[in-house]
N, C-alpha and C positions, 0 to 999 in steps of 0.2 A: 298614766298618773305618775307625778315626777314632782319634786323641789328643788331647790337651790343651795348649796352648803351654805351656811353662814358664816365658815371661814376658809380660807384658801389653804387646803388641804396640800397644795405643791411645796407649802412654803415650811420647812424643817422647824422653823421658828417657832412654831402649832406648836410641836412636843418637846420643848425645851425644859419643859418639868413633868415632865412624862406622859403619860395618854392622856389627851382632853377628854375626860368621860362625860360631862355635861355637856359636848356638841356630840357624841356618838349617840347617847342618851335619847338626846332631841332628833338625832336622824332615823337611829331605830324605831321611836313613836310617832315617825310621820310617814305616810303610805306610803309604798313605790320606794325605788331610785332617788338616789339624792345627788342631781349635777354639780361638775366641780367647772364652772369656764378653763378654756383656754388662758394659759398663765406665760407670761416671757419667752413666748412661742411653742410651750408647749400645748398638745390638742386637752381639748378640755376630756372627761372620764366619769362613767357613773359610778357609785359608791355603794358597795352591797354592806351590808353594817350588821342584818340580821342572820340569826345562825342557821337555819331554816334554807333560807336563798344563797348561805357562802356553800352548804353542804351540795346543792343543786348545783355548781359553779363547777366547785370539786370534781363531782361525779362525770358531768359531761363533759369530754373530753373534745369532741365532734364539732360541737356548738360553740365552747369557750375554749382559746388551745393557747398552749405556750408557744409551741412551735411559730404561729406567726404572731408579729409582732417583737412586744416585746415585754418582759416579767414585771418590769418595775414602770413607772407611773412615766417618764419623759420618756419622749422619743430616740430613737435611733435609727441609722440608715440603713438602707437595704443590704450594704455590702459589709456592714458592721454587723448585724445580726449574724452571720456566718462565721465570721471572725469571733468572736466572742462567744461562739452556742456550746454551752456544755450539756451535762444531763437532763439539768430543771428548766432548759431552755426548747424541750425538744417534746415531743406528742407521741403515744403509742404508734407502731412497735419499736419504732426506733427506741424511743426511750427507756421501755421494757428490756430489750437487748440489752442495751447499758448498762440499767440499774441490776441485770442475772449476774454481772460480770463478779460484783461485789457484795451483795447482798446476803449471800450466804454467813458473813462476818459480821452480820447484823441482826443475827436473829437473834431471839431473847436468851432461848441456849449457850449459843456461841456467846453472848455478851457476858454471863455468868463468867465466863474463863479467866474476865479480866475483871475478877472483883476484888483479888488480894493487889494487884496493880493501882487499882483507883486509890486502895485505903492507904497502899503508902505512899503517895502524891496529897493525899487529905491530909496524912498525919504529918507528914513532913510540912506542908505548908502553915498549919494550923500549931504547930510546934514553933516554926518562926515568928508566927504574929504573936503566941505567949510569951517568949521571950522576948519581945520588944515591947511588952504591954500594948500591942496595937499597932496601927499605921495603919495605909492606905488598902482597906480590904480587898479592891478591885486587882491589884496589884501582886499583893502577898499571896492571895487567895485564888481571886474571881480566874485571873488570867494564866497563873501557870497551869492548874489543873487538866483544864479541857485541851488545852494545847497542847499539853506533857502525853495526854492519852488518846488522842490521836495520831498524834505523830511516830507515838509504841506501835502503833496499828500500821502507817502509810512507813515504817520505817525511817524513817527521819532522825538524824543522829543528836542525840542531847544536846551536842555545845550548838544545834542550829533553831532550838527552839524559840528561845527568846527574837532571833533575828524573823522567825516566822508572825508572832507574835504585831512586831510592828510593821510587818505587809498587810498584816490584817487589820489593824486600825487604819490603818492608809487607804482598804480599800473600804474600809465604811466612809473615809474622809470625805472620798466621793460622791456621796448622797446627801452631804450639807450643802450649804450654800457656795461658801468659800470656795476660789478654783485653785486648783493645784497646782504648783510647779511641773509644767509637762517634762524637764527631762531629768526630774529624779529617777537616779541610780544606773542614770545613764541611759535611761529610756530615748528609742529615738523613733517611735509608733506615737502617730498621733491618736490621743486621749478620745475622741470617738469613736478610737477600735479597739479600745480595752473595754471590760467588764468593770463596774464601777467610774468609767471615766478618771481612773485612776493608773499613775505609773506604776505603782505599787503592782497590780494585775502582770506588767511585762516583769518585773524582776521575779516575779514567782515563776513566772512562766519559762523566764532562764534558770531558775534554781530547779525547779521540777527537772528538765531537760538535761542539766548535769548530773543529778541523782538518776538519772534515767540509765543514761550511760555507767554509772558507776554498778548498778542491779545486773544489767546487760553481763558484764564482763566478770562479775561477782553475785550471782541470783542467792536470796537470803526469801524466808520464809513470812514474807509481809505482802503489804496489797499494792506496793510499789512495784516489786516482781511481780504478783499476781496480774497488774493492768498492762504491764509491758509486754507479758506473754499470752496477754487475750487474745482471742478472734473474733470476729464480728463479721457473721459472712463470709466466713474463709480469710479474713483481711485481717492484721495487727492493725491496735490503734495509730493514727499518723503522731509526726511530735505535738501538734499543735492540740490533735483532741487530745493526746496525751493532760499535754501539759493543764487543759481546761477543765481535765475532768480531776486533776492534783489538784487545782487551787478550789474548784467547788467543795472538795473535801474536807482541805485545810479548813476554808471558810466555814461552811455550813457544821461542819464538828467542835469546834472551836467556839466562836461568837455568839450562835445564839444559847449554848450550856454556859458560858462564861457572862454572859447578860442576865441569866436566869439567878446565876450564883450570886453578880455583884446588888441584885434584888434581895437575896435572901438576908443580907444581914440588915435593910431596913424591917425588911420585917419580921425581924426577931426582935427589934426595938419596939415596933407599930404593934405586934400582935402577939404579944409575949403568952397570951391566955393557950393561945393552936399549940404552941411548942411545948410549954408547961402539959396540956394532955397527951400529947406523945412523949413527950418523957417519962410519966406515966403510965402509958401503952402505946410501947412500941409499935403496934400491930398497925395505928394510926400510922406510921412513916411514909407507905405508898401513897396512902391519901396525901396525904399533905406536901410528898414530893409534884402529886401532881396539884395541887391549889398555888404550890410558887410557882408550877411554870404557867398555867390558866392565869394567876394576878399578874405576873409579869409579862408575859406576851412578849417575848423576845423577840421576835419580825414579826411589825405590828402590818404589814399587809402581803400579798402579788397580784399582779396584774395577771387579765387573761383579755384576749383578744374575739372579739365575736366574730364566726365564721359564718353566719346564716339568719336568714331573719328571725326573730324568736322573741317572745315574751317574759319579762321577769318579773314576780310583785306588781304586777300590772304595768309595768313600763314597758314600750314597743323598745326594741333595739335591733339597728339594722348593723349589718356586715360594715366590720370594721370599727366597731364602737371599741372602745376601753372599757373594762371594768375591774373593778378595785376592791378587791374582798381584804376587808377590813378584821383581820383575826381580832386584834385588840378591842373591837367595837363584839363582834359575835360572843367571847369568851365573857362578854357580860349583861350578852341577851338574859332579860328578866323571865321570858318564858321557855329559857331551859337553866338558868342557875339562878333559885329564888334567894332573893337576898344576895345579888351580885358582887357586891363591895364589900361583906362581909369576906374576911378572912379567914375559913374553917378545916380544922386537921379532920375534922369528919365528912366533907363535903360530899356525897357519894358521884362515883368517878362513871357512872351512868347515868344521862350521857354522858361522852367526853368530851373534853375541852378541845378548841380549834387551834391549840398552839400550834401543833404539830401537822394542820390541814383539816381539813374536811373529809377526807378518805378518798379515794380514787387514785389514780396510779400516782399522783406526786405527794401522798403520804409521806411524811417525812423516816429515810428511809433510819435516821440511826435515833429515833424515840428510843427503844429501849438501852441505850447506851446513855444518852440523855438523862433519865431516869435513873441507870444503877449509880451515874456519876453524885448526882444532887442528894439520893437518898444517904450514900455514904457521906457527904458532907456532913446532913442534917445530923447523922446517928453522932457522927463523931463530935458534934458542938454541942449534941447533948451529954455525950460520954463525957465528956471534958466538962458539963456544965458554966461553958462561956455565957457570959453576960456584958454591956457594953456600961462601963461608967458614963462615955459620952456618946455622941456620933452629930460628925458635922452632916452641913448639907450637901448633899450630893450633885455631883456636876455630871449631868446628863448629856450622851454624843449629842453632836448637832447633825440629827437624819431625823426622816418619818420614813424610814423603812424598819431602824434597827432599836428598838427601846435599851438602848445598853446606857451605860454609868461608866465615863471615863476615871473621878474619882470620888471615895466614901474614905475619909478619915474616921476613924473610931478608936477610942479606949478603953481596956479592956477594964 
């Protein structure tokens, strides 16, 4: 039992004003799998939408795997998948190895540590945007935050933030349409053996590589030294998984809290009613830190690769199919969050939302970091009781992997 999308889900163009919820809408209420053909050579992929079948996806690791293939929706070659494979590119135990290395600096405890850190990257950012009555909140706000605290964590020296900043837009560039200049920054690896098909991937990948050395000869109390003096099997990491498992940090720390953030100030304009009862009661903050990230859907999908014949929602799928679990589509399945589209600071946070995965080992590993960051946002624009006189329209990236907001002009 299977359909046909009714729009070409490959084509970035779909989410250019954000998630199409009326063709997710119409996929979810139709049985089975929903095909996407083969698009400008890429193989065509089924489309899991429901929350139920992406949680089934998650879990089995055996059956759906990152390890082959490849995470996002186009193809890539055999000898590119190696080159390119970081953490979230990889299957239990490998993967589990990887993710022990770090993880510990991730747990909600540990996260705690860095909660006078967050509030003064919040106060200082949000102290800028009063003083100018506004500007571009992505910018003021959305962007330096999650970057600034990351980088506190991977050790990354302040004056190199902002240049981190724009590798990471660079490497979302790669999931639009537009092709990139291959040898920006001096790039001289051809763009189908970078990650994101972006040069931007090789200059991180030489910036990681000199901070590497500079740890080596200088070791300092961050996760920079931590990765350089791992072992895995008796073995240090090489440079190259070094480097790949730097820029999945950068990236995945950064972009999708900094997507989640530049959501938040539409909807504080859109749903002033959720914010007005947390301000009210605090106690609502958690909730509603998690309803921005479940509305927002900051990476509105991944890929998994079928390794075995198997059944899903009644569609047959044989080894080697694509499948595309659609967070943005699940986060508003009707039979686990009633009244989907509603916006609510009470929402109860059982179940949980698919922002962060379905659960099983690629859980996203720094949720609650994710979470302490956005909560102190929120507390602090209530402290402050900001309000927007205006807010333009919002210019949304051009990808269907990353639901981020290039720019949000607003007045305070």
């Amino acid at each position: 039992m299977s359909s046909t999308a009714a729009v070409n889900l490959h084509n970035p163009a779909v989410f250019q004003a954000g998630i199409p919820h009326e063709v997710f809408a119409e996929m979810r209420a139709t049985p089975g799998l929903t095909w996407s053909p083969e698009h400008d050579g890429t193989r065509g992929f089924w489309s899991v939408t429901r929350y139920d079948d992406l949680v089934t996806v998650s879990r089995d690791m055996s059956t759906y795997s990152s390890g082959v293939g490849h995470i996002q929706i186009y193809d890539i070659d055999e000898d590119a998948l190696e080159a390119r494979a970081s953490m979230i590119d990889m299957d239990p135990p490998v993967h589990t190895r990887l993710r022990r290395i770090i993880s510990s600096a991730f747990t909600p405890r540990h996260v705690k540590k860095y909660k006078g850190a967050i509030q003064a990257r919040v106060g200082a950012c949000l102290d800028e945007l009063e003083a100018a009555g506004g500007g571009n909140w992505v910018d003021v706000v959305a962007k330096p935050i999650p970057i600034g605290v990351i980088c506190d964590l991977m050790g990354v020296p302040e004056q190199d933030h902002n240049y981190l900043i724009g590798l990471t837009d660079h490497l979302v560039a790669g999931t639009g349409a537009e092709p990139l200049e291959p040898t920006a920054y001096g790039n001289t690896t051809e763009l189908r053996l970078l990650p994101f098909n972006s040069p931007a991937a090789w200059a991180m990948s030489q910036y990681a590589t000199e901070l590497a050395d500079v740890r080596r000869a200088a070791p300092e109390d961050d996760l920079i030294t931590k990765l350089i003096e791992a072992e895995i099997d008796g073995e240090r990491l090489a440079t190259e998984e070094f480097a790949n498992f730097f820029r999945l940090m950068i990236f995945a720390g950064n972009e999708t809290t900094r997507s989640s953030m530049a959501h938040l100030a539409l909807y504080l304009e859109q749903f002033p009613d959720a914010f007005a009862a947390a301000q009210l009661d605090r106690s609502l903050i958690p909730a509603l830190t998690d309803e921005v990230i479940r509305y927002s859907s900051a990476i509105l999908y991944f890929r998994r690769t079928v390794t075995a014949p198997t059944e899903l929602s009644g569609t047959a799928l044989d080894v080697g199919d694509k499948v595309v679990m659609w967070y943005c589509s699940a986060n508003f399945d009707e039979a686990y969050f009633p009244d989907p589209y509603a916006f609510r600071a009470d929402r109860p946070t059982a179940p949980p939302h698919a922002a962060f995965g379905g659960g099983g080992a690629h859980f996203c590993l720094g949720a609650s970091l994710a979470r302490l960051e956005i909560a102190e946002l929120i507390s602090d624009v209530l402290n402050r009781d900001l309000s927007f006189a205006s807010i333009g329209q919002p210019e949304f990236v051009e990808s269907n992997f990353v639901n981020g907001i290039e720019h949000l002009e607003v007045t305070l």
